[in-house]
C-alpha positions as a Markdown table, in Angstrom:
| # | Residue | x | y | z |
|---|---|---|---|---|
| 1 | Unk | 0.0 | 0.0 | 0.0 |
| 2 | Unk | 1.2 | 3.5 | -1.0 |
| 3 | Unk | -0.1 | 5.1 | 2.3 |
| 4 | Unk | -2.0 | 7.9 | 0.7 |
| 5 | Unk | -5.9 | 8.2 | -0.9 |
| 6 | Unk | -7.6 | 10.2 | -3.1 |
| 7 | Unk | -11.0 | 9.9 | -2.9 |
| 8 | Unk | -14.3 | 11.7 | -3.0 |
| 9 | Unk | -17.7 | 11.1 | -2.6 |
| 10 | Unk | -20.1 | 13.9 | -2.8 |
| 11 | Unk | -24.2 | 14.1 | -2.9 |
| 12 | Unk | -25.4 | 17.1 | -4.7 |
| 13 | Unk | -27.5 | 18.7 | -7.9 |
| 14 | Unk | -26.8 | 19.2 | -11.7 |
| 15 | Unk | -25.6 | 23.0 | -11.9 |
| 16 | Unk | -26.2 | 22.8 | -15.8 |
| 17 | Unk | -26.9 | 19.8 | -18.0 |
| 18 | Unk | -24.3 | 17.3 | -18.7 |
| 19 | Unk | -22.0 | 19.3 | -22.1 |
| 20 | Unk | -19.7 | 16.6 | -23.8 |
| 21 | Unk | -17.3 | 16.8 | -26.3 |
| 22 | Unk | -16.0 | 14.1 | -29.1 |
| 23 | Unk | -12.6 | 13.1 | -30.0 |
| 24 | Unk | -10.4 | 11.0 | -31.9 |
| 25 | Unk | -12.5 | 7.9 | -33.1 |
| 26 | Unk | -14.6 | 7.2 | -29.7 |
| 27 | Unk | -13.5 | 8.5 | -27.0 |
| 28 | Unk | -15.3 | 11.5 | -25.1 |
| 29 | Unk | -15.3 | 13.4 | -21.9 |
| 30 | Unk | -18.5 | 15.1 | -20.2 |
| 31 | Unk | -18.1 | 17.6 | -17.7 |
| 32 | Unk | -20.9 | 19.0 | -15.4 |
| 33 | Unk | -21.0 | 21.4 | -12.4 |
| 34 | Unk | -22.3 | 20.0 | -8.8 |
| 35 | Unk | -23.4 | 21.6 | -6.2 |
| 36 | Unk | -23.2 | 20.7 | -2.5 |
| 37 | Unk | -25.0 | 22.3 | 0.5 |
| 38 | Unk | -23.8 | 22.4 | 4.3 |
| 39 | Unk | -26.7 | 24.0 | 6.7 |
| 40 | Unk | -25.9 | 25.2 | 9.9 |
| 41 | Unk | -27.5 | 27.5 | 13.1 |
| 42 | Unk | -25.8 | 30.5 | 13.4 |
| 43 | Unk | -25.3 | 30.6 | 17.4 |
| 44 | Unk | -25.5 | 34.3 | 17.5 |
| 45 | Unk | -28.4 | 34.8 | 15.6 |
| 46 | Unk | -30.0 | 31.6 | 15.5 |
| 47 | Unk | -30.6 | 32.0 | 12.1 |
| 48 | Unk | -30.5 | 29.1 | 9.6 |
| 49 | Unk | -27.1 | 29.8 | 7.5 |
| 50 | Unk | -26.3 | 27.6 | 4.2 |
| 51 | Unk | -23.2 | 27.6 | 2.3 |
| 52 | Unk | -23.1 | 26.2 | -1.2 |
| 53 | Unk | -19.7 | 24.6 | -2.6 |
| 54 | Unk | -19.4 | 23.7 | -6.7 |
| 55 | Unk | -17.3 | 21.2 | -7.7 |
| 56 | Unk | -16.2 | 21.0 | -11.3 |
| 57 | Unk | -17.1 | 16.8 | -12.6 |
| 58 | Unk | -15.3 | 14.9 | -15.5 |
| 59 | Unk | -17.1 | 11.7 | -16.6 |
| 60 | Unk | -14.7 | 9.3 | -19.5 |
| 61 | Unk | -16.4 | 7.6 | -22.8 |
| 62 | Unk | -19.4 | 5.7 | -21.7 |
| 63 | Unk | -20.1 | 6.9 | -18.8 |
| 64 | Unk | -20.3 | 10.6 | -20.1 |
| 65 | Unk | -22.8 | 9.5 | -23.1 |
| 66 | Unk | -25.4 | 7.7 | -20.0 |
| 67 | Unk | -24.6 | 10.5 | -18.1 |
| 68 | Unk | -25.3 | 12.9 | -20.8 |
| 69 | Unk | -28.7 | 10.6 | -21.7 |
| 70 | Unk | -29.9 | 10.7 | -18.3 |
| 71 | Unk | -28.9 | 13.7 | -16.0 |
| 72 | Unk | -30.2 | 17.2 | -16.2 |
| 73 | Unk | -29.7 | 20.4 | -14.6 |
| 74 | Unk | -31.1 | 19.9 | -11.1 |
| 75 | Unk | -31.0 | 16.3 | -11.0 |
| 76 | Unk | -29.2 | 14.7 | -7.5 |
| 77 | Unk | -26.7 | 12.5 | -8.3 |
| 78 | Unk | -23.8 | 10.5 | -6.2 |
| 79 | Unk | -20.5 | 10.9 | -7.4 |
| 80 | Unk | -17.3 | 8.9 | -6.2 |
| 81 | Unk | -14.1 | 9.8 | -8.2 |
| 82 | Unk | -10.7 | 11.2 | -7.0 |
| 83 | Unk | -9.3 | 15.0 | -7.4 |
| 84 | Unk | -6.7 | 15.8 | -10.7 |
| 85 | Unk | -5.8 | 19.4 | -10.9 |
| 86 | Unk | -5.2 | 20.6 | -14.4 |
| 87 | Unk | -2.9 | 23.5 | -15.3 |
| 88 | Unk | -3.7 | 25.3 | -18.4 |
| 89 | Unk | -3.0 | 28.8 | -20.0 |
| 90 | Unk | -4.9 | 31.6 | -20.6 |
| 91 | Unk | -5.0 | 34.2 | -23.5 |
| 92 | Unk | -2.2 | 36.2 | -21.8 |
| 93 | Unk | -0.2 | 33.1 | -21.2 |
| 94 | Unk | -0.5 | 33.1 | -17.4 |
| 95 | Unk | -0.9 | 29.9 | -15.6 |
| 96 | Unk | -4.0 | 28.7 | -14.6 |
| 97 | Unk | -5.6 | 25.7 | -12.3 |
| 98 | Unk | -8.8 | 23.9 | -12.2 |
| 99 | Unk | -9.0 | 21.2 | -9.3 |
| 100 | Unk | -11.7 | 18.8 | -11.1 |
| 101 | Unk | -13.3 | 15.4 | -9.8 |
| 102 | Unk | -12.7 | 12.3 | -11.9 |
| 103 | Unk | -15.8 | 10.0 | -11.6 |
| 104 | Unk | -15.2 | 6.3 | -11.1 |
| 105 | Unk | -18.8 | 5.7 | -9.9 |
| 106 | Unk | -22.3 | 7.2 | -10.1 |
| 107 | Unk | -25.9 | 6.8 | -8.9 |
| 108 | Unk | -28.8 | 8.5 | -10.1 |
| 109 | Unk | -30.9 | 9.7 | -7.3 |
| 110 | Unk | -33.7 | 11.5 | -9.2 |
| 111 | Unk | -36.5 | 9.1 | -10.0 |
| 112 | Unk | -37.3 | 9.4 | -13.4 |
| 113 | Unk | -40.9 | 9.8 | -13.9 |
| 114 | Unk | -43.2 | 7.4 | -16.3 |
| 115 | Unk | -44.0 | 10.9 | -18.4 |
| 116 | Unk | -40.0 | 11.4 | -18.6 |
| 117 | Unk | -39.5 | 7.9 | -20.3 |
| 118 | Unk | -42.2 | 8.7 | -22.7 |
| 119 | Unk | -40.9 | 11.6 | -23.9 |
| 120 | Unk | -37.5 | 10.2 | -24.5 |
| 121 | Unk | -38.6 | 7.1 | -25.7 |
| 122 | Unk | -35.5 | 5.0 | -24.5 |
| 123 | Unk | -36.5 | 2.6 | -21.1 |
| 124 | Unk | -35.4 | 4.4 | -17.5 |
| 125 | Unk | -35.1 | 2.5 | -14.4 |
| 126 | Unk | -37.7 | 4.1 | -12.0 |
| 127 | Unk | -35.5 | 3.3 | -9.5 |
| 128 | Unk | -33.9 | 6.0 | -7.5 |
| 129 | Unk | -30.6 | 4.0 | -6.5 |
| 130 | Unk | -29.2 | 3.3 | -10.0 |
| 131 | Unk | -25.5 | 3.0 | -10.1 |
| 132 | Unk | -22.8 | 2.9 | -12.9 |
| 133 | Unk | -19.7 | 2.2 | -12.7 |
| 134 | Unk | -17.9 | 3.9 | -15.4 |
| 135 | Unk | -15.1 | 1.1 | -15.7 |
| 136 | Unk | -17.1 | -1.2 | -16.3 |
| 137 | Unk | -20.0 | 0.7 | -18.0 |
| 138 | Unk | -22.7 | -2.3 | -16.0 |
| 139 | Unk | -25.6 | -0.9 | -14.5 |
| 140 | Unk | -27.0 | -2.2 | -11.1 |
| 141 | Unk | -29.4 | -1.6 | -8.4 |
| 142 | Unk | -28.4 | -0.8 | -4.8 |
| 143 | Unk | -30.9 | -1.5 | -2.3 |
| 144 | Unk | -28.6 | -1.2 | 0.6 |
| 145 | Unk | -27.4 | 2.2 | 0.5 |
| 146 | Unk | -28.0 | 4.4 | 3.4 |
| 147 | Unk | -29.5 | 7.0 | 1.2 |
């Protein structure tokens, strides 16, 4: 064992709709805003305080085209990946750095409703603990998750 992790797991809604983009012969990379909430009491005021963190998620191949299919701005989702910053340039040549989540594994947590399926015309699980795992691209149902 190395002695170190990266890993994340994060509950949260679609910011925007899933935008991918095509290379070479098949592969493809999706990329999606997420947002997270932490409530808490102000002791002071006793007023009700939220705080809302984005985090920037990049989905490989087959797991960005479901993705795409399936998730829509405002949908919850589960997300487990691990954190890659990117450096990249600007137009004045500075350098720049986006701290990104790489999925490995997702679960859609937004039932899809019968009207949803209908106007897509492709078959939805109705179930609201579908997972992916983008490796392997299977789709499964996990009743025994604690959310």
């Amino acid at each position: 064992m190395s002695g170190t992790l990266n890993k994340v797991m994060l509950i949260g809604h679609l910011g925007d709709n899933v935008k991918i983009h095509y290379f070479d012969d098949s592969n493809c990379v999706g990329r999606f805003p997420l947002a997270t909430n932490e409530t808490y009491t102000n002791k002071q005021t006793n007023e009700k305080v939220t705080n809302t963190e984005w985090h920037n998620i990049v989905v490989r191949n087959k797991a960005a085209e479901i993705c795409e299919k399936y998730l829509k701005k405002g949908d919850r989702v589960y997300i487990e990946g691990r954190l890659k910053t990117r450096k990249w340039q600007d137009d004045k040549g500075s350098d720049r750095y986006s701290t990104e989540i790489v999925c490995s594994d997702f679960t859609f947590l937004t039932a899809k409703t019968d009207q949803t399926q209908q106007s897509t015309n492709t078959p939805v699980e109705s179930s609201p603990h579908q997972a992916v795992n983008p490796s392997t691209t299977e789709t499964e149902n996990h009743d025994d998750l604690p959310f």
